[in-house]
Structures are given as C-alpha cells and as structure tokens.
C-alpha positions in Angstrom: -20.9 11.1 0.8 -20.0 12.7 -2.8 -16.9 11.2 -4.6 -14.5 13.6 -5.6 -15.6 15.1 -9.2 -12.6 15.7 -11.8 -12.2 12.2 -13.2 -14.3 11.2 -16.3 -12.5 8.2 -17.0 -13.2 4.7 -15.8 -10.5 3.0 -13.5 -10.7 0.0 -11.4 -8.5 0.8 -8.4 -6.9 -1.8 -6.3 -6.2 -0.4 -2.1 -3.8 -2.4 -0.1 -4.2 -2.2 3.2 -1.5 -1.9 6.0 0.2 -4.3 8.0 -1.9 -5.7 10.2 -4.8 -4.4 9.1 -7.7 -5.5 7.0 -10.1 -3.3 4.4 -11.9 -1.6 7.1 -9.3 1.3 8.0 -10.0 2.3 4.0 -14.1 1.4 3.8 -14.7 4.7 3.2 -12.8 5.3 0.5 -14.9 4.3 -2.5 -17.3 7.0 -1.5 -14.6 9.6 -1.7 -13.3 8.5 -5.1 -14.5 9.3 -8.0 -18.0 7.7 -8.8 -16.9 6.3 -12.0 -14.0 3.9 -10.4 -14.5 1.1 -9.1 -12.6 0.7 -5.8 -11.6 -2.7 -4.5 -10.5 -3.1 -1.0 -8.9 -6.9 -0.8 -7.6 -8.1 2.3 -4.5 -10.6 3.0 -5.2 -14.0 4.1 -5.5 -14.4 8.1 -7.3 -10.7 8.1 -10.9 -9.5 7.8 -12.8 -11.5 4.9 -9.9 -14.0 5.1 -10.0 -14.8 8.6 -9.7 -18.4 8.3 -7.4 -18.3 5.4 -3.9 -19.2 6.6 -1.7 -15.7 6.9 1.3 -15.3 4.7 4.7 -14.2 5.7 6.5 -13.5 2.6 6.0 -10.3 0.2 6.9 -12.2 -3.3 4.0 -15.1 -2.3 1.4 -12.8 -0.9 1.8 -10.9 -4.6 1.6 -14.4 -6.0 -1.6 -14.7 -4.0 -3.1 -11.4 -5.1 -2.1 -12.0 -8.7 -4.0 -15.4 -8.9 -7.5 -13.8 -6.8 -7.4 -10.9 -8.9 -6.0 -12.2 -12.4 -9.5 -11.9 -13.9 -10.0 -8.5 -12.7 -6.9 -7.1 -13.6 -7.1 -6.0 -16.9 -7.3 -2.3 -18.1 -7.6 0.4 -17.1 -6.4 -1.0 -13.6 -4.1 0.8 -11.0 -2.9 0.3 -7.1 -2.8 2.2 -4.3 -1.0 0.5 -1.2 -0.1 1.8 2.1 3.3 0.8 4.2 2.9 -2.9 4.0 0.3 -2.2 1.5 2.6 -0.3 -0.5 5.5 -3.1 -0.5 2.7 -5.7 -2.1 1.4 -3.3 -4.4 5.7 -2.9 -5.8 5.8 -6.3 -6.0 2.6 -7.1 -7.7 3.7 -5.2 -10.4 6.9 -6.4 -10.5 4.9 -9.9 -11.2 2.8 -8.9 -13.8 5.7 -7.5 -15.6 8.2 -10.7 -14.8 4.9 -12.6 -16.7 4.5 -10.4 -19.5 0.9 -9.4 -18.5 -0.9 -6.1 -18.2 0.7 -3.2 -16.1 -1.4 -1.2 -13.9 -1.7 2.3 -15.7 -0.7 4.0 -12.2 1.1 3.0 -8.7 0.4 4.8 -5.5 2.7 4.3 -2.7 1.8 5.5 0.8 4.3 5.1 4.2 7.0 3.0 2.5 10.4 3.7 2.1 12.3 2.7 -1.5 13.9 -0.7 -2.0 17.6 -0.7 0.2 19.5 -3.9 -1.1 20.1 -4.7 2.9 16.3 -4.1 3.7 14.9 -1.7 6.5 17.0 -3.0 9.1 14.6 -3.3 11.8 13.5 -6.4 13.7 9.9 -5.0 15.6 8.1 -8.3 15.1 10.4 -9.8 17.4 10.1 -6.8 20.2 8.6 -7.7 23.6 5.0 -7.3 23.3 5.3 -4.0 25.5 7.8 -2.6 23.5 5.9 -3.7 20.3 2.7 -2.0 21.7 4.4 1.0 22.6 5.7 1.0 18.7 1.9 0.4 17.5 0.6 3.2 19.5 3.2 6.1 18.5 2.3 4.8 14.6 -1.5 5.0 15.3 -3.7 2.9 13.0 -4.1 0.1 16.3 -7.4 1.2 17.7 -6.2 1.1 21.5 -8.2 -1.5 22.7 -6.4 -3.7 21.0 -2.9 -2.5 22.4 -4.5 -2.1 26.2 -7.0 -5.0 26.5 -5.4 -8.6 26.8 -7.9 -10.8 25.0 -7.5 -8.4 22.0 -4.0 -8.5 21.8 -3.6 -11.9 21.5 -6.3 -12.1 19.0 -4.6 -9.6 16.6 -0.2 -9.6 17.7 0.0 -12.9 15.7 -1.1 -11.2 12.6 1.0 -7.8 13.3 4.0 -9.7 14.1 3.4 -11.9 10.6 3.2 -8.6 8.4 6.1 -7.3 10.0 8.2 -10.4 9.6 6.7 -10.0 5.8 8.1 -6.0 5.6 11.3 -7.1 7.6 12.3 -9.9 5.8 11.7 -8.7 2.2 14.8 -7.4 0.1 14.3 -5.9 -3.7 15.4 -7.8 -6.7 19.2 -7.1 -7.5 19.4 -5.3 -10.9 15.8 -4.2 -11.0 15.0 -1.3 -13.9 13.3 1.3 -13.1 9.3 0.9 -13.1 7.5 2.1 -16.1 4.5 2.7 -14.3 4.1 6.1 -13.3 4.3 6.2 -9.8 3.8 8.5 -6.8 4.7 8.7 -3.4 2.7 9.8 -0.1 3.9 10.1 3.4 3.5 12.0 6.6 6.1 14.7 8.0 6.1 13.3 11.2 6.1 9.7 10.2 8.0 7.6 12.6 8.6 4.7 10.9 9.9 6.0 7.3 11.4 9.0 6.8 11.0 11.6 4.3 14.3 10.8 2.5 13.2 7.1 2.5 10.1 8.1 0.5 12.1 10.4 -1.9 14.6 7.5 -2.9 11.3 5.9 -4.9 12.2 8.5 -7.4 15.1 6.1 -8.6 13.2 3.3 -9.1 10.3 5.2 -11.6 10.8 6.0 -15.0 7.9 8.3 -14.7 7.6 9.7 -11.4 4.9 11.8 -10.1 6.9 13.3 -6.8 6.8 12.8 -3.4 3.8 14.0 -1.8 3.9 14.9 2.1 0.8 15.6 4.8 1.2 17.1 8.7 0.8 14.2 10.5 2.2 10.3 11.6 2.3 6.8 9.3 -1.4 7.5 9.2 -1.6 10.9 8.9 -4.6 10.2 6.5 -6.8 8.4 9.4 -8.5 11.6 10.7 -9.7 12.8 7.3 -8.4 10.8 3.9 -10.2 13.8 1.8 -6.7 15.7 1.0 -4.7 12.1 0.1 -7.6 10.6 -2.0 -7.6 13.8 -4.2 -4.3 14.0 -5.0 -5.2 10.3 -5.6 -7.3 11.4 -8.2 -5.3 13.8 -10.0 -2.6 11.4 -10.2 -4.1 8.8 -11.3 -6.3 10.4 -13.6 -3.2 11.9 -15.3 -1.8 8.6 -15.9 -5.1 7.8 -17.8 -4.5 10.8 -19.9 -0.9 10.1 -20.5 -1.0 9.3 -24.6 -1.2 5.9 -25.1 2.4 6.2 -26.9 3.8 6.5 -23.5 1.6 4.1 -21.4 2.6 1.4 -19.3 1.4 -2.0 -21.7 
C-alpha cells in the first residue's frame, strides 16, 4: 500500500475507534495516510491491546485516561480523528487539554457523531434485549456477524458494546461551552441510521473554525468497504490546519 501523497508536513495523528470496537477496524489506515504522519491507533481499556484492563463507562474519565497514556505524546504538531464513540472521546479530549491549559491538537476530525444536545441523544440501546440489540448492530454494520449470530461470541463481546453505549448514552456536554478553536470537520454517511445528517451539521455551532460537513453513500460505516475517499479528505483537512498561519492556530 502507498499513503496518500499531498502532505509534506509531519503530523502525529491520533484514530479513535468506535464503540465497541478496538484498533483493528482502522489497521489499515497508516498505510493510507500520508507517509510522513505518524498514525496512532489506541484502544479503550477492556478492548483489543487492553483486554484485561478494566472497561470504562464514562466519556469525561475515558478522556482522562487517554490524556494520562498519551500526555507524553501529545505535543505538536498532533491532531484526532474519532469515529461515533470515537468521535465523542476525541471532543472531550480536547475539551481536557484546553480545561488544563495544555497543547491543542492543530485539527479535530469527527466521524458518525451527532453535535452536543444539552438532554443527550435520547436513546437507551445498551439496555435493549439482546435480539433487538443485535438487530441494531447489524443494520449499523461494523459487528462482523459472527459475533451477532454465534452465542459464544456474543457474550464475549455484548458486555463491552453495551459499556460503550452506556458511555455515548449517558454523556451530556458541558453547559456554557465556547465554541472550539480547533478547526474541526465533520464526516458521516447519507444513509446513516444512527445520526442524522442534521445531527452532523449542528457541529458547526460548536467550531470557531469549521471545515464543513462532509457526507459519503453509505451507513455509520460507510468507510468500511474502502476508507480511500474519507482518509483523503482526511488529509486535505488536516494538512490545511497545518498551513493555517501560526497567528491563527490553535496554542
């Protein structure tokens, strides 16, 4: 695999990965990217390299775990990328770092999550039957179906599915909140049926500098099949944030 050319400049780029999940949906991804970033991939406790870590069910303390794991690494240039879940932890990671006064990321990507509402998303799918809940999973995609059809596998992984969206669920923004600095765009699927179009538009209030709302045929993972198209918009996004004058950089 070639990573995508266009992008000189040196960026250490953070992917959070989707509820549920672990790095492995997005291990392609540093290949795709351009060579000169270097493209972390760090997984929530209870998941993939942090299997035996105890899973967390709040956003504000899985960004507090993030922020002390990747202190050392995040200085600039840095930026995140985070999809649904993903997306919610990279907003709030940034809200941290700027509550402490420490380096912003140069650039936020948010994927498959709809802007803050002050009531939440008003949905309640981690306490669903598990065959409604698997019916849910399988019109989303991103469950490989032998998780969803085969017993064993399901109650290996619904604990950590139902944690994450307890996490989503139970999370509501910070009253009063300004606008990010960061600039910040938005991705999403047209025929997403978990967040809406509108939803994903309504980030635009909560960015100083945003970079639009950014839409691809498909579902929540409408990048699964081929993540080529999202990871160079990815790039151009990013890479204009790097450009940006340093006058009007995030600091």
């Amino acid at each position: 695999m070639y990573g995508i050319s266009g992008s000189s400049e040196e960026l250490r780029l953070f992917v959070f990965h989707h509820a549920g999940g672990s790095h492995l949906l997005y291990r392609t991804w540093p290949g795709l990217l351009p060579d000169r970033w270097d493209v972390r991939l760090p997984d929530a406790p209870g998941r993939g390299r942090l299997a035996d870590e105890p899973p967390l069910d709040d956003a504000r303390r899985l960004a507090g775990f993030f922020l002390r794991r990747l202190g050392a690494d995040l200085t600039g240039p840095f930026a995140f990328f985070g999809h649904s879940m993903g997306a919610l932890v990279a907003y709030e990671l940034t809200r941290l770092l700027e509550e402490e006064g420490r380096e912003l990321p140069v650039w936020l990507g948010l994927s498959a999550r709809g802007a803050p509402r002050p009531q939440g998303d008003g949905t309640r799918r981690h306490e669903l039957p598990d065959d409604e809940l698997r019916v849910h999973l399988a019109a989303m995609g991103g469950t490989p179906l032998e998780v969803l059809h085969e017993p064993d596998l399901w109650a290996m992984f619904a604990p950590a599915i139902r944690n994450d969206l307890r996490l989503v669920e139970s999370w509501r923004p910070r009253p009063g909140a300004a606008p990010l600095t960061v600039p910040l765009a938005v991705y999403g699927g047209r025929a997403d049926v978990v967040v809406s179009p509108d939803r994903l538009a309504g980030w635009e209030e909560h960015a100083a500098r945003f970079q639009g709302l950014h839409l691809f045929d498909g579902g929540h993972f409408y990048f699964q099949d081929d993540p080529a198209p999202l990871l160079r918009l990815v790039t151009r996004h990013a890479t204009a944030a790097l450009r940006a004058p340093a006058a009007v950089r995030p600091s």
